[in-house]
N, C-alpha and C positions, 0 to 999 in steps of 0.2 A: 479650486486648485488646478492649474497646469499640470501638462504633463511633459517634460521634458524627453527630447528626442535619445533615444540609448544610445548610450556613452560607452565603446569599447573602455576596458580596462584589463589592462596588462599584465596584472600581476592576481588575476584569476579566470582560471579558464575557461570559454568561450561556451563548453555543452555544446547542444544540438543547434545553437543559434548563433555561429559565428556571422563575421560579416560578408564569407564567401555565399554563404547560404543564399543570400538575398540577392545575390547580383542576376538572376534571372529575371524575376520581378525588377529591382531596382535599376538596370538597364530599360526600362520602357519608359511609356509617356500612359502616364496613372491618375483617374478622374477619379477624385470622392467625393461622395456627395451626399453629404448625411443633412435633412433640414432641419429647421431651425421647430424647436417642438417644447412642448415640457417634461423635457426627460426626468426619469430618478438622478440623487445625484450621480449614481453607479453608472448610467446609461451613459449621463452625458461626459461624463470623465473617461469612460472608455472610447468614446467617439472624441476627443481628443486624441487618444492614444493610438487609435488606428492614423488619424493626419501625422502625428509623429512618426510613426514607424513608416509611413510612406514616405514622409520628406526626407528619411536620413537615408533609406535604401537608395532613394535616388540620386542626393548628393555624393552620396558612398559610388557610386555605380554608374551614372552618367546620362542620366535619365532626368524624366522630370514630369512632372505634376502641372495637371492639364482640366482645362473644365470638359465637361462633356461634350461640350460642343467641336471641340478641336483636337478629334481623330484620336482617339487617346486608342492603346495598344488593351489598358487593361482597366474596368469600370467596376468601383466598388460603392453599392449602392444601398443605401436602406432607401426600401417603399414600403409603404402601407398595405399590406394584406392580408389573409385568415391566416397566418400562419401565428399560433396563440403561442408557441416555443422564442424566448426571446434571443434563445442561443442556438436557433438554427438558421440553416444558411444554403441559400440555391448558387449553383454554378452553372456556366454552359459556355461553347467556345464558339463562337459562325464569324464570319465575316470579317474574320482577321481580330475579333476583340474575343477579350475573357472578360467574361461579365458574371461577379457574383454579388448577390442580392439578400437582404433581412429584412426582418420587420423592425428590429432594435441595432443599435449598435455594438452592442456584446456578441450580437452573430456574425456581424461585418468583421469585427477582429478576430473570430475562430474561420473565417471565411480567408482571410489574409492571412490568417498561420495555414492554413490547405495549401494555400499557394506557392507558400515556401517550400514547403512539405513535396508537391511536388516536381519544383524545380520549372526546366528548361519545358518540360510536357507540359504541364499547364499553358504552354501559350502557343502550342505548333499542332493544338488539336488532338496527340496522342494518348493524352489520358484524361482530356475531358471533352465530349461534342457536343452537338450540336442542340440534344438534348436537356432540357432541364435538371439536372440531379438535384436532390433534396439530401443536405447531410443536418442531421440532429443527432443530439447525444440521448443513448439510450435511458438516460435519471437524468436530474438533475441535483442531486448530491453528488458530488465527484469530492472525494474529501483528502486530505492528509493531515494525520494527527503529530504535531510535533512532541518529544517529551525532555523539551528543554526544561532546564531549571533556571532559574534567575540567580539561585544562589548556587554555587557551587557542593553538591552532594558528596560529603567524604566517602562515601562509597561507590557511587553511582557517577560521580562528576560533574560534569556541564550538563551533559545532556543522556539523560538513562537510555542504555544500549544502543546509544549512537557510537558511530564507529568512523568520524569525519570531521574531527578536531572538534572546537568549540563549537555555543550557540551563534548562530548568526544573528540571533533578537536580543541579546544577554550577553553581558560582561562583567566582570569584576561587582558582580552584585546587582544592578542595574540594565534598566533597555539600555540599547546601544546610542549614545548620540547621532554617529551616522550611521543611517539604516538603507543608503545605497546597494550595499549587497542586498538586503530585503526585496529592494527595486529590481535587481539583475533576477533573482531569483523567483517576483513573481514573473514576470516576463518568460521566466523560463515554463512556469508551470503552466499559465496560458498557451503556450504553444502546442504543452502535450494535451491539454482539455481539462487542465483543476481549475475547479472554481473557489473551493470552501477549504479554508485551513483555520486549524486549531493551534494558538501558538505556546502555548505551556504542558508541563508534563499533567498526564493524569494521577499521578501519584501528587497531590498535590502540598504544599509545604506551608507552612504559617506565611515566608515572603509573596510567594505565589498568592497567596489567598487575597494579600492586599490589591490584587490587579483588579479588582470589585470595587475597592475603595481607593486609597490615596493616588494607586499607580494607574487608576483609570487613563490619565492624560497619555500616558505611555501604550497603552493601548489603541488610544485615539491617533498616536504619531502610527504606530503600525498597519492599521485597518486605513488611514489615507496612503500610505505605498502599495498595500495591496489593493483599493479599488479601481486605481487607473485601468487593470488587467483583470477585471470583472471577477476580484475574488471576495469572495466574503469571508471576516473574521468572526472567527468562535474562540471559546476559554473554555479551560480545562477548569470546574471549580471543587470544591470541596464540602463534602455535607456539613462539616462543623465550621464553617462560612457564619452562619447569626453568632456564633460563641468566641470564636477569633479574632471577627471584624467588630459585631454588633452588642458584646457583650450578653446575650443572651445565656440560660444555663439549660437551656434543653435544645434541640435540632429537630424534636418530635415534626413532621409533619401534619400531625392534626392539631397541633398547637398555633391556635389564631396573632399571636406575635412572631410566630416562627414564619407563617404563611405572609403577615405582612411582610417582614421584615424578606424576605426574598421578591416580595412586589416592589417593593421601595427598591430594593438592587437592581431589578430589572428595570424601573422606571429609570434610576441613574444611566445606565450602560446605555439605555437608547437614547436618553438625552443625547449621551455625548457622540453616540455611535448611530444614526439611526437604519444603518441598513447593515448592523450587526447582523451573526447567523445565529447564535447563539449559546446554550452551554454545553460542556461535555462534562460525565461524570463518572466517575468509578467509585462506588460506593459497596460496604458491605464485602470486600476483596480484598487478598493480603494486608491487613491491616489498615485500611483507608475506612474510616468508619462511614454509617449507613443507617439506613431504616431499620434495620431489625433492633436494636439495643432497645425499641422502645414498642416491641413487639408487630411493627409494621412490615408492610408487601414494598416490594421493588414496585408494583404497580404505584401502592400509595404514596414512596417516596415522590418518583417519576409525574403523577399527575398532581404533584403542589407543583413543583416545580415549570410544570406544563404550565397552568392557568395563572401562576405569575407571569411568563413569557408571552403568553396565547395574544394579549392586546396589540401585543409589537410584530406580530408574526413572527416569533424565536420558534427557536426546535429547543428542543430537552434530546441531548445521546447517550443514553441510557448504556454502558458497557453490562454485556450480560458473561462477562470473566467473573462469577463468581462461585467459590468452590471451598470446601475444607482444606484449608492450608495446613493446618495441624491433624492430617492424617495419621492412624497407626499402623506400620507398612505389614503388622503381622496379618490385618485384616483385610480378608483379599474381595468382601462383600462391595466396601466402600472402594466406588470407584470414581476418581474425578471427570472421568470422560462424563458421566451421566447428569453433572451440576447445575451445565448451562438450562437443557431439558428441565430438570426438575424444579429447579426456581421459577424459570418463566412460563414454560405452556402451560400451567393451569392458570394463568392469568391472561392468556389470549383473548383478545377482545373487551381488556379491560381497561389496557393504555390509551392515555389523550389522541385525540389526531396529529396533536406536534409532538409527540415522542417519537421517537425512532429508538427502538433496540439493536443496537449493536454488537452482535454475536459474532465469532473469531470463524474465519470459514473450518477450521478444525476443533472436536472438542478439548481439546490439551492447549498448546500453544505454539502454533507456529513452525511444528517440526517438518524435517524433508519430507517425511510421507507418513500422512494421519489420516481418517476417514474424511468423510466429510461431515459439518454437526448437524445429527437429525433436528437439533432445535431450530434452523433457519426454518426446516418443513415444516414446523409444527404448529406454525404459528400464524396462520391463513390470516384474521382480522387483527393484527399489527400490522407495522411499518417496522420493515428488518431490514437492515445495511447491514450486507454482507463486510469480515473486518479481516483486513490482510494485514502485512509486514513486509513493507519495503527493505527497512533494513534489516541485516542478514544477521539477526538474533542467534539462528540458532542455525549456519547456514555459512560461516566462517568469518563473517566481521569484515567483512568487505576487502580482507586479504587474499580471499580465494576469488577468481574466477569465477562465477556463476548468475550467469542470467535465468532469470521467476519467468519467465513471458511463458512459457510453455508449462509451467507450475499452474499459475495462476489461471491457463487459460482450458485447462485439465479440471480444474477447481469448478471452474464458474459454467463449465456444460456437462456439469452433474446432471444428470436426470433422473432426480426426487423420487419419481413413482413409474421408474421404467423408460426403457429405451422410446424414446421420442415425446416424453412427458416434459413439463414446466424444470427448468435447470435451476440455478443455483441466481445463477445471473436474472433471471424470469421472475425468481424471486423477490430478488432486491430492484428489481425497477417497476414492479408493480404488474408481472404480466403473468403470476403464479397464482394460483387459486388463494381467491380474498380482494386481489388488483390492489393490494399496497403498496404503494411503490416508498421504497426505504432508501437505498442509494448504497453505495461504496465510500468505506473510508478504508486508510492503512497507515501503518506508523511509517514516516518520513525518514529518508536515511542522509539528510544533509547537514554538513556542520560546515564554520570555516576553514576548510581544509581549501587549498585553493582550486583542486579539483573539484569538491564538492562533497564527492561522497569519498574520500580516501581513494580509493583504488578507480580509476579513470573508466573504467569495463564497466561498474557497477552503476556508471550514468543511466547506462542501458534501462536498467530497472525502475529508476524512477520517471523516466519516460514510456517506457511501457504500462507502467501503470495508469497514467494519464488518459495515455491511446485506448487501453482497455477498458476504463469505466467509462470511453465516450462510445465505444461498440466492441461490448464485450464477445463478439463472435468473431472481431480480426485475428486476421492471421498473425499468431506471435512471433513467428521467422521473419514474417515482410514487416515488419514491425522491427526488430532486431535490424535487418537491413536498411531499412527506414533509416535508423536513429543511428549507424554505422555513416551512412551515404551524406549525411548532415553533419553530423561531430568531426570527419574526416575527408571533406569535400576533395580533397587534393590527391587521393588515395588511389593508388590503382587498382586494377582490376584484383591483382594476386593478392595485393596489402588487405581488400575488404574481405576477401576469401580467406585469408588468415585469422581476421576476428571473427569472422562469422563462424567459424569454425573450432576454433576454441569456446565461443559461449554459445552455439547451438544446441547440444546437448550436454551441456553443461550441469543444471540441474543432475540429470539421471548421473550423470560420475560421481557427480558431489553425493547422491546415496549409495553408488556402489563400493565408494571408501569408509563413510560414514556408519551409522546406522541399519540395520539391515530389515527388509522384511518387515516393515511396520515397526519396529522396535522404535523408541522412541528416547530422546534423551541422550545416554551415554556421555554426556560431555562432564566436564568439571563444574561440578557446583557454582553458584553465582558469577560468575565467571559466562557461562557456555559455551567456552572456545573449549576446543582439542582434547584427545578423548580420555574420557575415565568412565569404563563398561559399570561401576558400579557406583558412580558418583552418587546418585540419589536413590540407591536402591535401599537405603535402611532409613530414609530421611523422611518429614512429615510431610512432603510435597505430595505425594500420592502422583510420582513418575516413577513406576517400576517394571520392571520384565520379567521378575520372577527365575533367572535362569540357576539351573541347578546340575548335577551332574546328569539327568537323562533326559533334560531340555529346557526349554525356553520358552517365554511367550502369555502375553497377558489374556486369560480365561471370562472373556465380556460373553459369554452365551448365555440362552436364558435355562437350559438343562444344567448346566455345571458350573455355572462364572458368575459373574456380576449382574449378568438380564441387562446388559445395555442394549444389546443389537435389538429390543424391542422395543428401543425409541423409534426406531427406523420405520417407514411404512414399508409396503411390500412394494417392489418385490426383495428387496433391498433386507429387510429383517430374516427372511429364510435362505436369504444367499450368504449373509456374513454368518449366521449359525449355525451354516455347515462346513465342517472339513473339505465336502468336492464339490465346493461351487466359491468358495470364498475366493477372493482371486490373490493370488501369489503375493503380492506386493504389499498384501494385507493380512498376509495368514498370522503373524505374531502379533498385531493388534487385537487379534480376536481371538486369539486359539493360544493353549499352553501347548507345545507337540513337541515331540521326540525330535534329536537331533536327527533322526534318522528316519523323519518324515519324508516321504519323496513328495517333488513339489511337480504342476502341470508339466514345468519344463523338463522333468524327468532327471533333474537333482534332487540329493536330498540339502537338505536346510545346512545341514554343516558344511556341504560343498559349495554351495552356492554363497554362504561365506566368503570361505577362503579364495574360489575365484573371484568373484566381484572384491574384494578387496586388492587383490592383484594387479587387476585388468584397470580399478579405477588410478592406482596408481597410475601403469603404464599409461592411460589415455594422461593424464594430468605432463608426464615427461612429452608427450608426442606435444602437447600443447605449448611447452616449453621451446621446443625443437622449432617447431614453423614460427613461433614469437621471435626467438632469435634471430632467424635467417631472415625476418622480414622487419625486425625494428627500427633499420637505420631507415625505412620511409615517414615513421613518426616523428613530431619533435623533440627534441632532445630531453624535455622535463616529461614529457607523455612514456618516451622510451624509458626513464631509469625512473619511473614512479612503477609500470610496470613491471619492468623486471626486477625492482626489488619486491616488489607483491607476489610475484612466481616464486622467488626463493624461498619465502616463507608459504609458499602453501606448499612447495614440495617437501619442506621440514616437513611440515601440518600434516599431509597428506602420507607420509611414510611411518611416520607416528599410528595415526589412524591404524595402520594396515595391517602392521606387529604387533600392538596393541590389542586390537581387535584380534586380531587372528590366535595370535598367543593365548588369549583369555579364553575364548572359545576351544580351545585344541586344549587347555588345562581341565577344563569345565568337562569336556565329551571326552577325552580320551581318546577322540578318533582324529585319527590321519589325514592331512591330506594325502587323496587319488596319487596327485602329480607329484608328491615328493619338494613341494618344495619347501626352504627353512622356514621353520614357525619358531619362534625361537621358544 
């Protein structure tokens, strides 16, 4: 299969990879030189696609495409040497060339997104010399899990808590005829450093299920747009797959037709796909059925599943989101934080080498501010892929302002067993105690929207995400900068200092309106947008905060609560189990306390309320303020997508604050200090 040179299109916009981007590079004179080899087909389709994207930069830009022999400005080269990483990539600047070098072609095209990346420096010496640099991604799982539907969810929609119009794989029922945006899109993701996508929801549905069987071909049309851009395709499947598709009446995993009959699907899918990644699964979880019905381990579903894939080199992704949904809120023993933990470490050391378990980096789901889950620790002789959320589930729906980089990057240099121990990240790239390397996935927050993700800000985060599982220790601001300096190449100086500045600390505003103090939830039931303090506090979900008239705050101790904090290793189990060591941010995740607990910062809990609800407003209006005075530098659809996304989060956001505040000042009976309306 060709790969054709990218094709602006104008009636969706451009992300981090317009065509100003390129004109630094696409102004020279550009030798590639990839030879002639027996690549995979992966290999050598991406070694097309780097000659693409050099030919169109330069026809775009006024340059041109040169052998190496004839002085070329910039020399992109696979050679043969120990470097066993096929996606890694040396640079170095001397004698007037930028010369960067692979052993595969999949490196030469993350080598050629560097260069874009970074601009006019890359060729004047300033931010590459003379020296050899070595850039490899820290895993080689870099994932995004999609949770589109093919068929339209009467509840859920196109695509479950997507917040960015339709699927871009799915339509009226069906994959899309034309799957161009697919194209544009993997293109995009290549740039920030994904390789592996999952293209169906994990809640998976009777049509979905057929993507194993009749809709294979459809499949097959998608995993050819995404390997030009070195990504590999995975499915979301379903446990009752042999009963759906094969007719079968059991899904038993020790059942020898059950076991065929998922070898025979795995033989199909690589027929048609052979450098498939493989499946993804959520089994035994809200409703999606599983191994246990027929008295089975997550281990034993997981490793049938394994040794039918094992011949083709598939992974099995095990989702370890499994928890009692049908909790009784009056019992305060049963706690969901404790689920992930308790299903799988006693099975450490028992999954296939091609499982990966997939645990959520928080035990709950995704909230502003949650622990982090002892189960990624606990699990030394697995493969754990630490599991994010791109889109902003629970986080405002991509109508709020808020960029993850500084979330995520809080997250992922965790340090498990103490200041300067194995993080979180160490974890999942195999560099934590056990050396499994598991990888990063995260739920995707792209639909056809023609920005992408709804709100044009929120690009930011699917790009950072990118950048982050390829070196999860960058800086999240130069990163934000980064992907500011690329989306908005024309921008001045004050224009980039105005976004930067609205989603710098963005996160932390989004929890001083939101949620308080580890608290968790608050939002409206299935929904998760906008607040309701009590939405799921008498519900089976087992998301509750407990608050009453002399406090608040969920009781995980192992003296008085639930004994979660002693999933934790040390030092980390006797810090959250105490009142004066637990750190602020997390004292209601672990602690029930008085509204009129004083906190390190020398407030008490009801105050620090009602100010952080305040002050997050006011940041949210200041936000407002510098966007207006500097929008007329945007284009004109960039400006009024924006500022109608401000409007509604300063709704959101004022809601939030009364809401919150009001509920709390009913609950305590205490004052705000300052006097100001509560209503």
């Amino acid at each position: 299969m060709s790969t054709p040179a990218p094709v602006a299109d104008p009636a969706v916009h451009p992300a981090w990879l317009p065509d100003a981007a390129f004109a630094p590079l696409g102004s020279r004179r550009i030798a590639v030189e990839i030879p002639a080899r027996d690549w995979s087909t992966l290999s050598a389709q991406v070694a097309q696609t780097v000659r693409a994207e050099v030919a169109a930069a330069v026809a775009t830009h006024g340059g041109a495409v040169v052998d190496a022999s004839d002085a070329p400005d910039v020399a992109l080269v696979v050679i043969a040497h120990n470097d066993q990483d096929p996606e890694a990539f040396t640079v170095a600047h001397g004698g007037g060339v930028t010369r960067v070098t692979a052993a595969d072609p999949r490196g030469l095209l993350y080598g050629l997104f560097h260069l874009v990346r970074l601009g006019e420096a890359a060729f004047d010496g300033s931010a590459i010399g003379e020296d050899v640099e070595r850039h490899a991604p820290a895993t080689a799982l870099r994932m995004l899990d999609h949770w589109d539907n093919i068929a339209v969810h009467p509840v859920m929609g196109q695509v479950e808590r997507g917040y960015s119009g339709g699927s871009i794989f799915y339509r009226d029922g069906v994959v899309r005829e034309d799957l161009t945006r697919v194209a544009r899109y993997a293109r995009l993701l290549a740039a920030s450093g994904i390789n592996h996508v999952a293209v169906n929801n994990v809640n998976v549905g009777p049509l979905e299920t057929r993507l194993l069987g009749d809709l294979l071909p459809d499949v097959v049309r998608i995993a050819d747009v995404f390997r030009p851009y070195g990504i590999q395709t995975h499915v979301s499947v379903s446990w009752a797959a042999p009963g759906r598709l094969g007719g079968l009446e059991t899904s038993d995993p020790f059942d020898a037709g059950v076991q065929q009959w998922w070898a025979d699907a795995a033989d199909r899918v690589w027929a048609a796909i052979p450098d498939f990644g493989g499946f993804v699964i959520k089994a035994d979880s809200e409703g999606q059925p599983g191994p246990f019905v027929y008295g089975r381990t997550h281990a034993d579903g997981a490793n049938m599943l394994a040794a039918a894939v094992a011949k083709h080199g598939g992974l099995i992704h095990w989702r370890a989101f499994v928890y009692n949904h049908e909790q009784n809120w009056r019992d305060r023993k049963t706690d969901r934080a404790k689920a992930a933990y308790q299903h799988f470490a006693p099975y450490d050391g028992t999954f296939a080498e091609n499982v990966v378990v997939q645990i959520k980096h928080g035990p709950l789901d995704f909230q502003v501010r949650e622990a982090t889950s002892p189960a990624i620790a606990a699990m030394p002789n697995t493969r754990v892929a630490a599991e994010f959320q791109v889109t902003t589930e629970y986080l405002g729906h991509q109508k709020h302002a808020v960029y993850l980089g500084r979330m995520w990057s809080e997250l992922l240099s965790f340090p498990y067993w103490g200041e300067g121990s194995a993080t979180m990240a160490d974890i999942a790239t195999g560099r934590g105690p056990g050396g499994r390397a598991g990888g990063f996935a995260a739920v995707s927050n792209v639909g056809d929207d023609v920005f992408w993700t709804g709100h044009p800000f929120s690009q930011a985060n699917l790009y950072a995400w990118g950048r982050l599982t390829w070196d999860p220790t960058a800086d999240p601001i130069a990163i934000l900068d980064e992907w500011i300096g690329l989306t908005f190449p024309g921008l001045s100086a004050a224009g980039r200092q105005v976004v930067h500045a609205i989603l710098d600390e963005s996160w932390e505003t989004y929890e001083m309106y939101t949620a308080p103090l580890g608290v968790c939830f608050m939002v409206y039931p299935h929904s998760h947008y906008g607040p309701s303090p009590d939405g799921y506090e008498y519900t089976p979900w087992g998301t509750y905060h407990f608050a009453d008239r002399d406090g608040i705050g969920v009781d995980r101790t192992v003296a008085t609560g639930s004994g979660y904090t002693a999933q934790y290793p040390a030092p980390w189990a006797s810090v959250y189990e105490s009142l004066d060591t637990v750190p602020d941010e997390l004292v209601l995740f672990f602690h029930h306390v008085p509204y009129t607990h004083v906190l390190r910062s020398g407030k008490t809990v009801i105050q620090h309320v009602y100010d952080t609800h305040f002050e997050g407003l006011e940041r949210v209006e200041a936000s407002i303020a510098a966007w207006e005075a500097a929008a007329a530098e945007f284009p004109a659809d960039v400006a009024g997508r924006v500022t109608e996304r401000f409007a509604e989060q300063l709704g959101s956001t004022t809601d939030w604050r009364d809401i919150v505040n009001t509920y709390f000042l009913r609950k305590s009976g205490l004052p705000d200090e300052q006097g100001r309306r509560i209503y």
